[in-house]
C-alpha positions as CSV (number, residue, x, y, z in Angstrom):
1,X,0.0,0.0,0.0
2,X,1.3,3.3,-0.9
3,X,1.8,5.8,2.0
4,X,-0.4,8.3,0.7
5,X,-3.0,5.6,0.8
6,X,-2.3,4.9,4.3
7,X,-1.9,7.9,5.2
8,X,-5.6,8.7,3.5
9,X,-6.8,5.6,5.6
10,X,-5.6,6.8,8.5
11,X,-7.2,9.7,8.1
12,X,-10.4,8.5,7.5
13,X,-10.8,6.4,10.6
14,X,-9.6,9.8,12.5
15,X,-12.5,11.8,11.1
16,X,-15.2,8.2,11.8
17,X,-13.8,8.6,15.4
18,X,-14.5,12.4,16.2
19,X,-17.8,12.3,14.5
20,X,-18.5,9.0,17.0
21,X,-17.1,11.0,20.1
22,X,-19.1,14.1,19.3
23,X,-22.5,11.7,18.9
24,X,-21.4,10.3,22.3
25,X,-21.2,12.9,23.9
26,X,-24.5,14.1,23.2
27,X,-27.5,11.6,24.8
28,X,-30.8,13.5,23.3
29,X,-29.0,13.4,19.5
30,X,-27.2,15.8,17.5
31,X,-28.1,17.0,14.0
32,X,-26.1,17.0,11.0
33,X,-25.2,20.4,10.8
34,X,-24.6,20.8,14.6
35,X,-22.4,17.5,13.8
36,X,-20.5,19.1,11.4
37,X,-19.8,22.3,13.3
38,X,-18.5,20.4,16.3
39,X,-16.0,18.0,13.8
40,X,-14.5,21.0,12.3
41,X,-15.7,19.2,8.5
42,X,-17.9,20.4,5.4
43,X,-21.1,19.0,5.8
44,X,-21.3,16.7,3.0
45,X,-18.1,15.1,4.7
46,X,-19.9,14.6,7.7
47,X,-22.9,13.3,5.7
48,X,-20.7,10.7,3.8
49,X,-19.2,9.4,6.9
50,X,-22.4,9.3,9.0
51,X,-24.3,7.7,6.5
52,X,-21.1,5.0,6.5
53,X,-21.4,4.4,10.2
54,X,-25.1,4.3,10.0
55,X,-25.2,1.6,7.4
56,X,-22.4,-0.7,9.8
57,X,-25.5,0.2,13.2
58,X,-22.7,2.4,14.6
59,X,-25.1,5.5,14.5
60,X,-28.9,5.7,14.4
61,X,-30.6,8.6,13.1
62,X,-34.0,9.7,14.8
63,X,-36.8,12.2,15.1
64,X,-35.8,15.1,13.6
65,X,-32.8,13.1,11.8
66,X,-30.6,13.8,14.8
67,X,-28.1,10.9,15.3
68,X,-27.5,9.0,18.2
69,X,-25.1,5.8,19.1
70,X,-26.2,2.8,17.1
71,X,-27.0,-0.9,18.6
72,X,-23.6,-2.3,17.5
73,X,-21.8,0.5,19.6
74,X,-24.3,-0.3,22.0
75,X,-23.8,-4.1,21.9
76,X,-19.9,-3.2,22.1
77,X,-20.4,-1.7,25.1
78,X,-22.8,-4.4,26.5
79,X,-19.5,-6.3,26.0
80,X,-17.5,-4.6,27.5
81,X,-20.1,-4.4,31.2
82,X,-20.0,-8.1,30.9
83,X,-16.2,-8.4,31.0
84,X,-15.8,-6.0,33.4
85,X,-18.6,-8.1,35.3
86,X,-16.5,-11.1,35.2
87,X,-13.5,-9.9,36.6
88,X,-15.5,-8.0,39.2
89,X,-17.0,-10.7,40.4
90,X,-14.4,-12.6,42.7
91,X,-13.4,-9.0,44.6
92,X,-17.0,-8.2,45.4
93,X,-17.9,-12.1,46.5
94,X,-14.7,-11.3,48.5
95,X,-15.8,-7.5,49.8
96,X,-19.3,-9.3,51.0
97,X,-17.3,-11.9,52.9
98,X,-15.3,-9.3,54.6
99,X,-18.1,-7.3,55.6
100,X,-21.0,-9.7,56.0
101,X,-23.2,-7.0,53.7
102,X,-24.4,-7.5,50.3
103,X,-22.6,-5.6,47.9
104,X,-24.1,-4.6,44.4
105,X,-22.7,-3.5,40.8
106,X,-24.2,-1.1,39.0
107,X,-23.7,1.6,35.8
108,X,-25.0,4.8,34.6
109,X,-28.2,4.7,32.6
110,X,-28.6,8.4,31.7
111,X,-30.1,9.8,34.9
112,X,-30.2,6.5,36.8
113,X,-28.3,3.4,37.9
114,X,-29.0,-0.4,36.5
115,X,-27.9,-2.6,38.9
116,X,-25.6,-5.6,37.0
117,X,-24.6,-7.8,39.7
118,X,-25.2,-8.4,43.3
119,X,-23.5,-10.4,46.3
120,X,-26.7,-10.9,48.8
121,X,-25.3,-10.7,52.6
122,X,-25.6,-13.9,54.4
123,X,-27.3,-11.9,57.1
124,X,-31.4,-12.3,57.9
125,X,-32.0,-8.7,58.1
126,X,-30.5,-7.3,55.0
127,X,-30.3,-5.0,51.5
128,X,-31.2,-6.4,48.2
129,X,-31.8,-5.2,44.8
130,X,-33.4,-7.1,42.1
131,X,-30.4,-7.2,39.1
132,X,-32.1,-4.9,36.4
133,X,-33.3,-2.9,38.3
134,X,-33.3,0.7,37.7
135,X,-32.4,3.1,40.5
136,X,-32.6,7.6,40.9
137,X,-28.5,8.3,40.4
138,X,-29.4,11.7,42.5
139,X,-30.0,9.6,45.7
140,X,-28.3,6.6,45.9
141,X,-24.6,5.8,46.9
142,X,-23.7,4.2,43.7
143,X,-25.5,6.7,41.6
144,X,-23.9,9.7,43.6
145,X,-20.2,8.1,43.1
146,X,-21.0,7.3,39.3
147,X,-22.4,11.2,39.1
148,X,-19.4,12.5,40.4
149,X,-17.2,10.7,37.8
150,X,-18.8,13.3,35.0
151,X,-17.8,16.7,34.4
152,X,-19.9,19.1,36.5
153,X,-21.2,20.9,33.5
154,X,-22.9,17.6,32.1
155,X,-24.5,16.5,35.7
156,X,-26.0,19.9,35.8
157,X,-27.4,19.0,32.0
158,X,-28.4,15.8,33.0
159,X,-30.8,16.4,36.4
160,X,-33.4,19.3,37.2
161,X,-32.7,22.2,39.3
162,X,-34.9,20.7,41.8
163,X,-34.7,17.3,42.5
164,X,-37.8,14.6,43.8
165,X,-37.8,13.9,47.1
166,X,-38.1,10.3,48.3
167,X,-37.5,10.0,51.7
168,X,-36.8,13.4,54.3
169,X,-33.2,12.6,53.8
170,X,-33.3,13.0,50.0
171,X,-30.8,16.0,48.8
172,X,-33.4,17.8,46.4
173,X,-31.4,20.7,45.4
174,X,-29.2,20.8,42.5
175,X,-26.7,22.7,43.9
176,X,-25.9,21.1,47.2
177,X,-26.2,18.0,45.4
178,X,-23.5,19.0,42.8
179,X,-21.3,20.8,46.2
180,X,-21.8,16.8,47.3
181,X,-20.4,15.3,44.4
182,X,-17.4,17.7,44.7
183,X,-16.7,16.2,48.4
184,X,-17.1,12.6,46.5
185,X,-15.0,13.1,43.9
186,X,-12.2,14.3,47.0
187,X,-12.9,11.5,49.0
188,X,-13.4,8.7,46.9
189,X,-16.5,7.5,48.2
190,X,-19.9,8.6,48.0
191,X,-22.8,7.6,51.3
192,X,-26.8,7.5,51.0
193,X,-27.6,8.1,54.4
194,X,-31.3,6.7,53.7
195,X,-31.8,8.9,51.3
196,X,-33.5,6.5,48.6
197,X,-35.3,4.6,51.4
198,X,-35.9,5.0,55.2
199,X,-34.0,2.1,56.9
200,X,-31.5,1.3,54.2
201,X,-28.0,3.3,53.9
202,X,-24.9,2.2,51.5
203,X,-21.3,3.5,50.7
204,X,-20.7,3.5,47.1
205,X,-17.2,3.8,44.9
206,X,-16.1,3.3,41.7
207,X,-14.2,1.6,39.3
208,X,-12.9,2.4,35.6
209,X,-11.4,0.1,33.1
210,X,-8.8,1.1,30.8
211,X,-11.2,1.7,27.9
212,X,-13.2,4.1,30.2
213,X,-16.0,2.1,31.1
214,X,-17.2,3.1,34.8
215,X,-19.3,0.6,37.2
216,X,-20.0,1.7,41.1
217,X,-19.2,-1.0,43.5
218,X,-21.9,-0.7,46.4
219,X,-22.1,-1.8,50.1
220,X,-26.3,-1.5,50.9
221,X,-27.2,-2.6,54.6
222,X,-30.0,-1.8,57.3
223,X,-29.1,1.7,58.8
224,X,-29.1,0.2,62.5
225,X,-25.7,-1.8,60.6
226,X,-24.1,1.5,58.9
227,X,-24.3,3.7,62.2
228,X,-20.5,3.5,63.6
229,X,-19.1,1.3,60.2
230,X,-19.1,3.9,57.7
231,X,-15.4,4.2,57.7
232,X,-14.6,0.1,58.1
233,X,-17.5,0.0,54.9
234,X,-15.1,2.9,53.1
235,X,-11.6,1.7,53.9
236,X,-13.0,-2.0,52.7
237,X,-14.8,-0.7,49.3
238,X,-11.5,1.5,48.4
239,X,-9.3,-1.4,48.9
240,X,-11.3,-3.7,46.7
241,X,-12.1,-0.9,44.0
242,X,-8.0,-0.6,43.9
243,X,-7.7,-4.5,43.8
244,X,-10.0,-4.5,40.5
245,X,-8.1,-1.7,39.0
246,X,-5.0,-3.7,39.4
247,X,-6.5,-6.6,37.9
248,X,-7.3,-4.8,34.8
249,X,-3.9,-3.1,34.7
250,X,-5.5,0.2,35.3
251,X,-3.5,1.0,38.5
């Protein structure tokens, strides 16, 4: 192959990249135009090469022909929660052990959590979760240390200025919330001091692979349990959040 054909390929797949970032980074869609402007390209560049992605399910176009990520980006990325799953697994069987709590994984679904995976705590009275199940991010422990992870500008894009409240505990300001997450992202761990449900507090951290994909490792227990633990509950969670990064050769 000649270099300026390289060179040409290369180019190519550089252009395919930005145009997937700038989609990414935009959850509601972006329109072509927009697109174009944010890429720095002519627009019928950025036509040709989101009409290529589109035809290989990278993007999806929608109302209003704004594009979104496309179900085989989507499946990637499936992927990718599943691996990270798997090698998650043995630390937090371990972390439940340790504590005698249950201990959860869960991810960022726009403005909520999903929980992916779940030790249950061999204890009578205890925290569960049904895996699937879709959580606030604004008032949980793993949603609050997965928040905290995003540039500030985006949470404030991503959640009301006033915020539902579900128990008297709830944080339902905007702004105290985000002062919160700053305190999170300093301390490495973030606490829901029954502010999703009366009874039930957690401690919540989080871990990153090296292709950027973020899960919250979470330790849910009956609030009589959390009273007087919270740092054992912290010290533990960092501990085993730095033991997965060093599996994955992150840390």
């Amino acid at each position: 192959m000649r270099a300026a054909e390289r060179s040409g390929g290369i180019q190519v797949i550089a252009r395919a990249a930005a145009v997937l970032r700038a989609v990414a980074d935009r959850r509601d869609g972006i329109g072509l135009s927009e697109l174009s402007r944010e890429v720095g390209l002519p627009r019928s560049t950025t036509h040709r090469i989101a009409a290529a992605l589109e035809a290989e399910e990278m993007l999806s176009s929608g109302a209003g022909g704004k594009m979104r990520i496309g179900p085989a980006l989507i499946r990637l990325g499936a992927a990718e929660r599943l691996d990270l799953r798997a090698e998650a697994r043995p630390h937090i069987e371990a972390l439940s052990e340790r504590l005698e709590e249950t201990v959860d994984l869960a991810v960022l679904e726009g403005t909520e959590v999903l929980f992916l995976d779940q030790v249950s705590a061999p204890q009578r009275l205890r925290a569960v979760s049904a895996i699937g199940s879709l959580f606030p991010a604004y008032c949980t422990a793993n949603g609050k240390a997965l928040l905290a992870q995003l540039p500030p500008g985006e949470v404030k894009a991503l959640l009301p200025a006033r915020l539902p409240s579900r128990t008297p505990n709830t944080i339902t300001s905007r702004a105290k919330l985000e002062a919160e997450l700053k305190e999170i992202r300093e301390r490495g761990v973030a606490v829901d001091r029954e502010e999703h449900t009366l009874g039930i507090c957690a401690v919540g951290a989080t871990v990153t692979d090296s292709f950027g994909v973020t899960m919250a490792v979470t330790v849910p227990l009956p609030a009589q349990r959390f009273t007087g633990r919270e740092d054992e509950i912290a010290t533990a969670l960092r501990q085993t959040c730095a033991a997965i990064e060093r599996e994955l050769g992150v840390s």
